[in-house]
C-alpha positions in Angstrom: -94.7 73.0 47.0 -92.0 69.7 47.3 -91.3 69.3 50.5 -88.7 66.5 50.8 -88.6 64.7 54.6 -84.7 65.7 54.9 -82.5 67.5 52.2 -79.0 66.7 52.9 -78.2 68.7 50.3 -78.9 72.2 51.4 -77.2 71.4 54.3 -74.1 70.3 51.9 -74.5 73.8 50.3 -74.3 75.5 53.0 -70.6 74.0 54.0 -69.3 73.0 51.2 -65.8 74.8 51.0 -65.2 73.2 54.6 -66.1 69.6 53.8 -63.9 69.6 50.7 -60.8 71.6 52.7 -61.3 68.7 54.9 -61.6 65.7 52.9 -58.5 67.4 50.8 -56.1 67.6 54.1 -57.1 63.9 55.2 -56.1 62.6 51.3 -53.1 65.0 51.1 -51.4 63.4 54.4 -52.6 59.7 52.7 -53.4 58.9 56.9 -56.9 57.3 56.8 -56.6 54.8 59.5 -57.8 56.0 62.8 -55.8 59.0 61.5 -55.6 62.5 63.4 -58.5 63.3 62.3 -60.2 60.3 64.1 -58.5 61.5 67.7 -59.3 65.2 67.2 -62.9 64.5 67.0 -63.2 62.2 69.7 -61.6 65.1 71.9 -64.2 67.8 70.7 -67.0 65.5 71.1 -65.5 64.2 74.7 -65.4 68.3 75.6 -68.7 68.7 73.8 -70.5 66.4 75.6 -68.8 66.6 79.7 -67.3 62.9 79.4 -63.9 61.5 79.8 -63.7 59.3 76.9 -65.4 59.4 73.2 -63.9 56.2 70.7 -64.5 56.7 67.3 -66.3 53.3 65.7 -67.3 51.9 62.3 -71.1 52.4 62.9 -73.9 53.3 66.1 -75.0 49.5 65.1 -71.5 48.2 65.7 -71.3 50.7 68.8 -73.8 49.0 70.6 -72.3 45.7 69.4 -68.8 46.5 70.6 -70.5 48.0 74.4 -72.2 44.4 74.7 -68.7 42.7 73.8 -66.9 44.8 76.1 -68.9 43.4 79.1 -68.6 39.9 77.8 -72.6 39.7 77.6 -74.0 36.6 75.7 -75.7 33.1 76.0 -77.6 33.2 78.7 -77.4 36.8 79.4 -80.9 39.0 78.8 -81.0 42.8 78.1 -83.6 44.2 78.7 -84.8 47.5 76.2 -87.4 48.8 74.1 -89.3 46.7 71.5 -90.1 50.2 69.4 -86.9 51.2 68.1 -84.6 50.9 64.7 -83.8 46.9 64.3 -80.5 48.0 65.1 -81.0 48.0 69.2 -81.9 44.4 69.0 -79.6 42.7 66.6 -77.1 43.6 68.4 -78.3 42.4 71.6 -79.0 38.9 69.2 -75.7 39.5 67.8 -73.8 38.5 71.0 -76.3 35.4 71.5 -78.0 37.5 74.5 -81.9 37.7 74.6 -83.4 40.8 74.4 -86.1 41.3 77.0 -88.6 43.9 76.1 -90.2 46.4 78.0 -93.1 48.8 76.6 -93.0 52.4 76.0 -94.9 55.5 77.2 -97.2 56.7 74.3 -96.6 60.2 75.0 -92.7 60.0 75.0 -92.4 57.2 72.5 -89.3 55.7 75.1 -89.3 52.6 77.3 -91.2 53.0 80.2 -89.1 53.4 83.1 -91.7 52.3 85.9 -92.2 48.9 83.9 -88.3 47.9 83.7 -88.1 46.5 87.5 -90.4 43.9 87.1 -88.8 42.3 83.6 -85.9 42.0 85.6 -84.4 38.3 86.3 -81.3 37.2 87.9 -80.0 36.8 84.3 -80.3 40.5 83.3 -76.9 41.8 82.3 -77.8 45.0 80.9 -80.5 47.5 80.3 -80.3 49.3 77.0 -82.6 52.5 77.2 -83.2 54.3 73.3 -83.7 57.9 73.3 -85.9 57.8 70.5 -86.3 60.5 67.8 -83.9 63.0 70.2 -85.7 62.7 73.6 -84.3 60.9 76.5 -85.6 58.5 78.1 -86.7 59.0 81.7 -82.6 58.5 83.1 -83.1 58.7 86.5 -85.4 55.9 87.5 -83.4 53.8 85.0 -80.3 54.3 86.9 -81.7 54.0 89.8 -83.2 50.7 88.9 -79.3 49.5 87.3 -77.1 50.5 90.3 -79.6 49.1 93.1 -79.0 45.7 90.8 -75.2 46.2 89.6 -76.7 46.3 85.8 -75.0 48.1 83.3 -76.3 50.7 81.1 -75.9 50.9 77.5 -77.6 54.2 76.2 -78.6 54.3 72.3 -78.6 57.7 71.8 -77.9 57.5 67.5 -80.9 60.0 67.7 -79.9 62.0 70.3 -76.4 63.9 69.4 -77.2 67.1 71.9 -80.5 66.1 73.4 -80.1 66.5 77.0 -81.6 65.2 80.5 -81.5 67.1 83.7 -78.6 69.1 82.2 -76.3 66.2 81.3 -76.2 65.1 77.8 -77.7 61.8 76.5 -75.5 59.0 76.9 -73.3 60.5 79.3 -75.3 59.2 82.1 -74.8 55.8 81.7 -71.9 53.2 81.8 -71.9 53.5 78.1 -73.6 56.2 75.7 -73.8 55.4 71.8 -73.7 57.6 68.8 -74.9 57.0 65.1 -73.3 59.5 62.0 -75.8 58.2 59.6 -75.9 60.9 56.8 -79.7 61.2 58.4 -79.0 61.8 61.7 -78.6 65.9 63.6 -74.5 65.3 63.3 -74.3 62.9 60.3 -71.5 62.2 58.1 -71.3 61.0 53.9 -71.7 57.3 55.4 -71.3 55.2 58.1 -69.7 56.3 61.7 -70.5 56.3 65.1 -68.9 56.8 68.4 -68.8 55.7 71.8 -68.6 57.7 75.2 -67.7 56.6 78.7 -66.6 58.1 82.0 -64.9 54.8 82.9 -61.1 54.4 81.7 -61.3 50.6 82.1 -63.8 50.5 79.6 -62.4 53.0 77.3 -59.3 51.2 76.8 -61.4 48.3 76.2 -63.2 49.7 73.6 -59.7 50.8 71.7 -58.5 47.2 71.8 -62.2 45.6 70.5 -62.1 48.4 67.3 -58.9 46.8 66.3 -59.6 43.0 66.2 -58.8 43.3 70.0 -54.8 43.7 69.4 -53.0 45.2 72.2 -49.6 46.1 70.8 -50.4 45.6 66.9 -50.2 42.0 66.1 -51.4 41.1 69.2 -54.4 39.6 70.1 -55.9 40.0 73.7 -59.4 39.2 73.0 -61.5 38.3 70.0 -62.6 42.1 68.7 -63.6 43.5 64.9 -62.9 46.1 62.5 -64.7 48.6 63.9 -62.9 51.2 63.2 -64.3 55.2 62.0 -62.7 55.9 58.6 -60.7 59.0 59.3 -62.9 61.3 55.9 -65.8 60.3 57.7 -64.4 61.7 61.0 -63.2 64.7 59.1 -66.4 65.0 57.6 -68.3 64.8 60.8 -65.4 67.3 62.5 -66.7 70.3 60.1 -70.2 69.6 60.7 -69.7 69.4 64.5 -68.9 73.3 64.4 -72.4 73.8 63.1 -74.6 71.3 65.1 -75.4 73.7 68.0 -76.7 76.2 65.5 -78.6 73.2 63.7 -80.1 71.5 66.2 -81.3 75.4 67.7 -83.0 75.3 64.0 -84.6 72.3 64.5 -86.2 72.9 67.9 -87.3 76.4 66.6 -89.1 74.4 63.6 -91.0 72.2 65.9 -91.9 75.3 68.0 -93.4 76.9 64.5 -95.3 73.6 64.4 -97.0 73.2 68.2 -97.9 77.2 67.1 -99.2 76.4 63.7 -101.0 73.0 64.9 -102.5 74.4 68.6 -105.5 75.1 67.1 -106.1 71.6 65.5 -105.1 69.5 68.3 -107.8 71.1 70.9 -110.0 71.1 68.3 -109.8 67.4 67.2 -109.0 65.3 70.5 -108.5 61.9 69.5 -107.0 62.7 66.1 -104.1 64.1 65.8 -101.2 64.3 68.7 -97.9 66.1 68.3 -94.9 64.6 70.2 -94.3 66.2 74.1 -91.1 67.2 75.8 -91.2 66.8 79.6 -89.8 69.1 82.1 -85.8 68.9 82.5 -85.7 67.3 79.2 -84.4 68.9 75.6 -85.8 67.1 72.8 -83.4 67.7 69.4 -85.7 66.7 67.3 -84.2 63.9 64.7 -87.8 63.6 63.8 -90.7 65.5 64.2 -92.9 62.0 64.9 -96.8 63.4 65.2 -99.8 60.1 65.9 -102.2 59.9 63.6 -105.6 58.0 64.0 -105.8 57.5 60.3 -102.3 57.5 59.4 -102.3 55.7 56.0 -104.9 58.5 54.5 -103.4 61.2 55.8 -100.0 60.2 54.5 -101.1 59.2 50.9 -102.8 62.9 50.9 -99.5 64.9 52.4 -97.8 62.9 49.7 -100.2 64.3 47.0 -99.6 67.7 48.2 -95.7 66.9 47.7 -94.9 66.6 51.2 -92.5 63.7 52.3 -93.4 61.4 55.3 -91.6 58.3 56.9 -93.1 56.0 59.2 -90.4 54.9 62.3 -91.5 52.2 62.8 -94.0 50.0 61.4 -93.7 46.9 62.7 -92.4 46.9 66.6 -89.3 45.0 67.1 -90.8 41.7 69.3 -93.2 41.5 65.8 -90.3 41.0 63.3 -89.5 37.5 62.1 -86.1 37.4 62.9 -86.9 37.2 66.4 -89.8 34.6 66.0 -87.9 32.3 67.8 -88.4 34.4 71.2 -92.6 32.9 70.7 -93.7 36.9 71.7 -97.1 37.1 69.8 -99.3 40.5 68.7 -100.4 42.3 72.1 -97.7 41.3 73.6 -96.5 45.2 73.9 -99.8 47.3 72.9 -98.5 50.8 73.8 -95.5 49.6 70.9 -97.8 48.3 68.5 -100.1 50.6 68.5 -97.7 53.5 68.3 -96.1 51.5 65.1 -99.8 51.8 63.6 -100.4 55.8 63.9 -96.8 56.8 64.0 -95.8 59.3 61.3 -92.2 61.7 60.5 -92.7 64.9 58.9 -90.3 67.4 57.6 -88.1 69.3 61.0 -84.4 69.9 59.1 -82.9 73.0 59.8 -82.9 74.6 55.9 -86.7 74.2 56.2 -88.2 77.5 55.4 -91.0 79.0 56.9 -93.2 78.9 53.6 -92.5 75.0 53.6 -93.3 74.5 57.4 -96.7 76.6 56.7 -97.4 74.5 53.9 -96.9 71.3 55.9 -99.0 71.7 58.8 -101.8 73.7 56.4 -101.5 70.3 55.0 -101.6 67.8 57.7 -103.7 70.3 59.8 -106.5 69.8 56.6 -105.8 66.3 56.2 -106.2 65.5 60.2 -109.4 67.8 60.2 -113.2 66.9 60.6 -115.8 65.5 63.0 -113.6 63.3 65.8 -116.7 60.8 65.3 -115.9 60.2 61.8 -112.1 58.7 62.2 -111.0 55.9 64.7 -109.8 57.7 67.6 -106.1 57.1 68.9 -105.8 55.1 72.0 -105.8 56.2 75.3 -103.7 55.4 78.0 
């Protein structure tokens, strides 16, 4: 059996009629500028979500870009986030000239760790910029309470997260700014770039509207230095159709990775050390982007799920503080070992919502078999 990591196009199939009525009424009215598109998706996704304000941007890269600009962080200035997270998160934070100042995660949740974030703080931390990695928050509440006792902002990246949910409220609702991604890939993705921003403060909403325009405030003129970071109005469009389906998809998605902790229990108590499926603490709702197990012997497992047809990704394998663009910060290996080694046995497996039950069988038969044995004869995963 193929099983492909993500198939885009059964979802496609499945909604194909309303994508093209869509695209058709966006070309047939020739609008495709922050059209009206553009504004009636920001209003479903503001009521969607329980915030006052959603801005429609070019990307969920130039999202957090534009949230850094808007509070006029740079030289000087550190932020303080995760170091095992799409590149993304920290170019941005380069981007304005800013530092980015990691913390490590917890291995069971994947996120920064929460209890570690007071102590990296200096008196030139700006902002801290929590990921909700793979579609679970990160632990909200001790981060806010660490940013308002210091007057920090925060900036959550929540491109994974579309619907994931802590305590109730939705990820990146809870913090000064919350940041989307419509990557194809991602639970509510679009046919190419697109992102959005939400915000509960007006100030900053209006900020945001000036920056996506090359920071013009009336046309023409110029307030501050902004970009084009504007959401093309198909993609909006696009992304407006497949908001009236996300609920119903991202339900899929969580009743797939039920199917697996069913289909897996047996392997995981009976090989401790080996294999370990992701968690999802109390008053948390995972979403599930990806379906990221640990794997003690990651490269020969993957090499034989992708003999068996199966397709795997590895997010990510080399942590952030490792990469050479950010040599310059002098942060050698060990530095962050819960990151590293989590970049080392991390692997994605196949959680869209078109997966079929024979597929998702065949895919933990496979990976159950594969992650099998005497504990004795593999290199045990880390403990923490």
């Amino acid at each position: 059996m193929n099983v492909p990591l993500l198939d885009l196009e059964a979802q496609y199939r499945s909604i194909q009629s309303e994508i093209l009525e869509a695209v058709h009424e966006v070309l047939a009215s020739q609008k495709f500028i922050l059209g009206p598109a553009v504004t009636n998706l920001e209003s479903r996704i503001a009521e969607a979500l329980g915030c006052r304000h959603a801005v429609g941007v070019s990307s969920g890269s130039d999202a957090l870009l534009m949230c850094l600009m808007a509070e006029g962080i740079g030289p000087g200035d550190e932020v303080i986030t995760t170091p095992f997270t799409f590149f993304a998160t920290v170019s941005a934070i380069l981007r304005v000239g800013a530092t980015p100042r990691f913390v490590d995660i917890c291995p069971t949740t994947f996120n920064i760790d929460a209890s570690r974030i007071a102590e990296a703080i200096t008196k030139r931390t700006r902002a801290i910029m929590p990921v909700h990695l793979f579609g679970l928050c990160a632990d909200m509440d001790a981060i806010m309470d660490c940013a308002r006792d210091r007057g920090i902002i925060v900036i959550e990246d929540a491109a994974q997260a579309f619907g994931a949910t802590y305590r109730g409220r939705h990820a990146g609702t809870i913090g000064d700014y919350g940041c989307y991604s419509f990557f194809p890939s991602k639970n509510l993705g679009g046919a190419g770039d697109g992102g959005m921003i939400v915000t509960n403060d007006d100030a900053k909403a209006d900020r945001l509207r000036i920056l996506r325009v090359q920071g013009a405030s009336p046309k023409y003129h110029h307030q501050i230095v902004g970009g084009n970071f504007r959401l093309d109005t198909i993609q909006a469009a696009i992304v407006g159709v497949k908001l009236r389906h996300v609920v119903a998809w991202t339900e899929q998605r969580r009743a797939n990775a039920a199917r697996y902790f069913d289909l897996l229990a047996e392997t995981t108590r009976r090989q401790t050390g080996l294999l370990s499926l992701p968690r999802e603490p109390l008053h948390r709702r995972h979403v599930y982007n990806q379906f990221v197990v640990r794997l003690a012997d990651r490269q020969r497992v993957r090499a034989g799920l992708s003999a068996a047809g199966i397709g795997t990704e590895i997010y990510y394998p080399v942590a952030a503080h490792l990469q050479p663009a950010v040599a310059s910060l002098g942060l050698a290996a060990g530095a962050f070992p819960v990151s590293e080694r989590c970049a080392q046995e991390c692997l994605a497996i196949p959680i869209y919502p078109e997966l079929p039950e024979s597929a998702l069988r065949a895919v933990a038969g496979a990976l159950a078999g594969l992650a099998g044995g005497d504990p004795s004869e593999g290199s045990p995963m880390a403990v923490w």
